[in-house]
C-alpha positions, 0 to 999 in steps of 0.5 A: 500500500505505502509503495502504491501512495509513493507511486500515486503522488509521483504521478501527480507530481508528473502531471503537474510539472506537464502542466506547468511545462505546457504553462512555459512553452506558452509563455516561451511563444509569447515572448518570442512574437514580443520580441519579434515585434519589437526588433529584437528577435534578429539583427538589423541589416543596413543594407535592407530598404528602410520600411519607411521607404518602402510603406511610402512606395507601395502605399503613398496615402499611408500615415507615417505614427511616431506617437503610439505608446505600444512602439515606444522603441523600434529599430530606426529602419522600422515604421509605425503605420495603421494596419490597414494601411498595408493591405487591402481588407474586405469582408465576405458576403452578407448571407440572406437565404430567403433572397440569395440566388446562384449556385450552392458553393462552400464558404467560410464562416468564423467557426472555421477560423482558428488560430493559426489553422482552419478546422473544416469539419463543419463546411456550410453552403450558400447560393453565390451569383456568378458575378459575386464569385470574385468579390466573395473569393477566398485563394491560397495564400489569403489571410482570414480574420475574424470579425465577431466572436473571439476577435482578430482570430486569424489563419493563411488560407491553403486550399483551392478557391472558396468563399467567405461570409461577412463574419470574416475579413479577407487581407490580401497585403501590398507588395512588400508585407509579408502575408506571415508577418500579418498573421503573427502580428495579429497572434501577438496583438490578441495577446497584448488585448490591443484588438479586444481594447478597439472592438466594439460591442458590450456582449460580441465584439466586432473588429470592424474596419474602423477598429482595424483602421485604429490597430498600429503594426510597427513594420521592418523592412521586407527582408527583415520580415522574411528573417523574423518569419523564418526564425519565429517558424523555427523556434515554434516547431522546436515547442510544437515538437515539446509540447507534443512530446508531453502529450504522448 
């Protein structure tokens, strides 16, 4: 009996440690996107076209931010401007069942959208016109956001073509952002509450475009973004690979 207690409590003790390890790999994340948010994650190139530049070439309408208390300290080559001012964002169709017409297609809907990944095992329908095909089209490559429900919930979408409800922003970002960049700004503005602090709506919020307009990205160069990237995706697989080494 006294060797069964032993082994009972060392168990606990195991799962609680898993616990707290899954606790750090976590945090470990979240320290990883602030500092590739804030410079820190790789060195700076010299050589690299200053994001200043480059935001002034791909969108001369941008508004340069020097006043946001999130971005007290970014590397000289980085810029602060409004999110939407790097990409082009639209929502998705506004479904009526009693008066759309068309054929049935699938779409995506905010259920769908996970962090990071799309779970597909509910896909709804709804009838689309031939001429909403474009407007209401989702490609490889376009990054979905949510709209409602757990606001800025965002994932790059990897399939053939779809289409997307109003409950879901499409991004498609101007030559020079990457569309990655994007998304782990996104995953690292929903850990700070930035997102959550612009979003209307007392019982369900909304991240409209007018909030969207109001969230500030702080942009590297575009090499740099590539670098960060890469190195944000490296460091995640080796947690990703911990974390399920602990669920085993």
């Amino acid at each position: 009996v006294e060797e069964y207690e032993k082994l009972s409590i060392f168990i606990q003790e195991l799962d609680s440690n898993k616990d707290n390890l899954k606790s750090v790999l976590h945090l470990a994340k979240s320290k990883i996107l602030d500092l590739a948010m804030q410079g820190k994650l790789v060195p700076q190139d010299p050589t690299d076209e200053p994001a200043a530049d480059m935001l002034r070439r791909i969108n001369p309408k941008a508004k340069i931010i020097t006043d946001n208390p999130h971005y007290r300290v970014i590397p000289k080559n980085w810029v602060c401007t409004s999110f939407a001012d790097v990409c082009n964002a639209a929502l998705g169709k506004t479904l009526n069942k009693a008066t759309d017409q068309g054929q049935s297609e699938a779409y995506l809907c905010a259920i769908n959208v996970k962090d990071g990944y799309f779970d597909l095992s509910t896909i709804k329908r709804t009838k689309i016109l031939p001429e909403e095909f474009e407007r209401y089209s989702v490609y490889e490559g376009d990054l979905l956001v949510c709209e409602g429900g757990d606001v800025g919930r965002c994932a790059i979408w990897q399939g053939n073509r779809i289409f997307y409800q109003n409950a879901l922003h499409r991004i498609r970002p101007f030559t020079g952002i990457e569309q990655k960049f994007l998304q782990y700004f996104l995953l690292y503005s929903k850990g700070k509450n930035w997102i959550d602090e612009l979003c209307s709506g007392v019982t369900i919020r909304h991240f409209t475009t007018k909030a969207m307009s109001n969230l500030v990205i702080a942009i590297p160069p575009t090499n740099e973004q590539k670098r960060i990237i890469d190195n944000i995706e490296r460091l995640f697989i080796l947690l990703d690979g911990i974390e399920k080494a602990l669920n085993i």
